[in-house]
TORBAGU-168286 format. One record per residue (C-alpha): residue number from 1; residue in one letter; x, y, z. Coordinates in nm, 3 decimals. Example, Ala and Ser with C-alpha at 12.3 -4.5 7.8 and 13.67 -1.06 7.14 Angstrom:
2
+-------+-------+---------+---------+---------+
: kemar : kolse :       u :       v :       w :
+-------+-------+---------+---------+---------+
:     1 :     a :   1.230 :  -0.450 :   0.780 :
:     2 :     s :   1.367 :  -0.106 :   0.714 :
+-------+-------+---------+---------+---------+
//
This chain:
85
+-------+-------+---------+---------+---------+
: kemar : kolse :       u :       v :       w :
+-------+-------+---------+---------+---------+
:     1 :     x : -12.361 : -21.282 :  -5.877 :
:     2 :     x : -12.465 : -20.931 :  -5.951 :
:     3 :     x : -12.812 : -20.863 :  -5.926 :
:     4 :     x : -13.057 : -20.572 :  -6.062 :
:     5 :     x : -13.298 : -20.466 :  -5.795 :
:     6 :     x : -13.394 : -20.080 :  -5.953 :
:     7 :     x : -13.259 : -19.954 :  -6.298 :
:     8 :     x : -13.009 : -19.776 :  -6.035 :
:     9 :     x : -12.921 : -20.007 :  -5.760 :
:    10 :     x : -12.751 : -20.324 :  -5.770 :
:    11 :     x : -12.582 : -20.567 :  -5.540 :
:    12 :     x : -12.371 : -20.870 :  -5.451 :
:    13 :     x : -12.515 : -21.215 :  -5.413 :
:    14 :     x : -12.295 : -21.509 :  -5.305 :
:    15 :     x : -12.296 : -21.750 :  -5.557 :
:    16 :     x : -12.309 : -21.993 :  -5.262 :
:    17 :     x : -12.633 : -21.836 :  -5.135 :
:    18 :     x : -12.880 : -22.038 :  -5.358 :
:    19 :     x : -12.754 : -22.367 :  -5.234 :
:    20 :     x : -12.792 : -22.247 :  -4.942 :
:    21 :     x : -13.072 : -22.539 :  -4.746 :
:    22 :     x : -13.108 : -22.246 :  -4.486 :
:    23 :     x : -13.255 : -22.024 :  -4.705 :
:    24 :     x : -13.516 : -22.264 :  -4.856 :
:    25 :     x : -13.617 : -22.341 :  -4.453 :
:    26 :     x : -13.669 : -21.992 :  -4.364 :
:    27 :     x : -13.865 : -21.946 :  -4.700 :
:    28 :     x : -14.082 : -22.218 :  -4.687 :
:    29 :     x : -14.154 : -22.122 :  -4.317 :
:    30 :     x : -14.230 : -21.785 :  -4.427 :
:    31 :     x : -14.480 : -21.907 :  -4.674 :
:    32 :     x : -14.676 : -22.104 :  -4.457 :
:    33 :     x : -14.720 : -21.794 :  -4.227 :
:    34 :     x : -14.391 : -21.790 :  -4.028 :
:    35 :     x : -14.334 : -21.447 :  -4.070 :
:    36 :     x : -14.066 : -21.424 :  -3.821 :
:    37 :     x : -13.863 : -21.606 :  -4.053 :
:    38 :     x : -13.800 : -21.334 :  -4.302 :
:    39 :     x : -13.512 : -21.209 :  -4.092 :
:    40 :     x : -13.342 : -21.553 :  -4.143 :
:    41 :     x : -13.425 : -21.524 :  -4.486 :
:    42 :     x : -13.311 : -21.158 :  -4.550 :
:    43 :     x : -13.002 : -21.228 :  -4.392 :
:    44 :     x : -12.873 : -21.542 :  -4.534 :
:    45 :     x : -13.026 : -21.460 :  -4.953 :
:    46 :     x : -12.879 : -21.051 :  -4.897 :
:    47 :     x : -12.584 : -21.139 :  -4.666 :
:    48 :     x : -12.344 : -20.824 :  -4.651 :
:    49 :     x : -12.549 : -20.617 :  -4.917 :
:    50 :     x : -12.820 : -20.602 :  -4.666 :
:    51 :     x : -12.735 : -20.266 :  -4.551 :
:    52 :     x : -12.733 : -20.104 :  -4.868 :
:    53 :     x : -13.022 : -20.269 :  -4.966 :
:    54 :     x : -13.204 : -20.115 :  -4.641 :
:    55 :     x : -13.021 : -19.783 :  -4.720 :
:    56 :     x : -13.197 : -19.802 :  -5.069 :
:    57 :     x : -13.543 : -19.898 :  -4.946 :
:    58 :     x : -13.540 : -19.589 :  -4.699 :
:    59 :     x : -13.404 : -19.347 :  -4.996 :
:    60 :     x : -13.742 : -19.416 :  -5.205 :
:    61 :     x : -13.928 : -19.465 :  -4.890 :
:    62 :     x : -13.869 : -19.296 :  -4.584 :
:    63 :     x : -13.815 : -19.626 :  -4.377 :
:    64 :     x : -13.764 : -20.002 :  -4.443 :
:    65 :     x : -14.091 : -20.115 :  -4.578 :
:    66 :     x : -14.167 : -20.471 :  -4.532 :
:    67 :     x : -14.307 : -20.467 :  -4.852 :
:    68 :     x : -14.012 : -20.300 :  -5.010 :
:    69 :     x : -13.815 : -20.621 :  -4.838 :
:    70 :     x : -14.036 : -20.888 :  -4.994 :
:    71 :     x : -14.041 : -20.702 :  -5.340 :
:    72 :     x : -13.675 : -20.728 :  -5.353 :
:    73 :     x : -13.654 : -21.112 :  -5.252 :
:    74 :     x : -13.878 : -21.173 :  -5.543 :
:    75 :     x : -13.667 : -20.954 :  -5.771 :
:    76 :     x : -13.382 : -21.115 :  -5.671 :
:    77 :     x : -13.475 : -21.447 :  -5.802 :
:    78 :     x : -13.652 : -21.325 :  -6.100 :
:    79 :     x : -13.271 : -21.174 :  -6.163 :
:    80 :     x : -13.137 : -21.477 :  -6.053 :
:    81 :     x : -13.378 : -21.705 :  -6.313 :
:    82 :     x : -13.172 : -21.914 :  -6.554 :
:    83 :     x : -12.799 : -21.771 :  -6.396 :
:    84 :     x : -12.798 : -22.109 :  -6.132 :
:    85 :     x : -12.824 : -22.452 :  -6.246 :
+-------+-------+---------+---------+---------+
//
């Protein structure tokens, strides 16, 4: 599944990625404070397109903001809204 991150950047999602039980782990973890968990959850929901999203992130910022990276998994699924059943 394409997804819209910036009016000029896009990616790649697996269309395998939402069912993935993985991902909800390492995002429920991460919302009760397991912050370590992000990687897992980077990783698994941004699989190969991970690099270009980091590339992106440093373009407008300078570095790989956290922030940036947490902004993007909720943009993600706000893309991905109504696309899954």
């Amino acid at each position: 599944m394409k997804v819209r991150l910036d009016e000029d950047f896009e990616i790649e999602i697996d269309d395998k990625t939402l069912d993935n039980y993985e991902l909800v782990e390492a995002l429920a973890a991460v919302d009760k404070g397991k912050t370590g968990k992000l990687t897992d959850a980077v990783d698994i929901l941004f699989g190969d397109a991970k690099p270009a999203l980091f590339e992106h992130i440093k373009e407008k910022k300078g570095y790989v903001s956290t922030e940036e990276v947490k902004n993007s998994i909720l943009q993600t699924f706000e893309s991905l809204k109504g696309k899954k059943s």
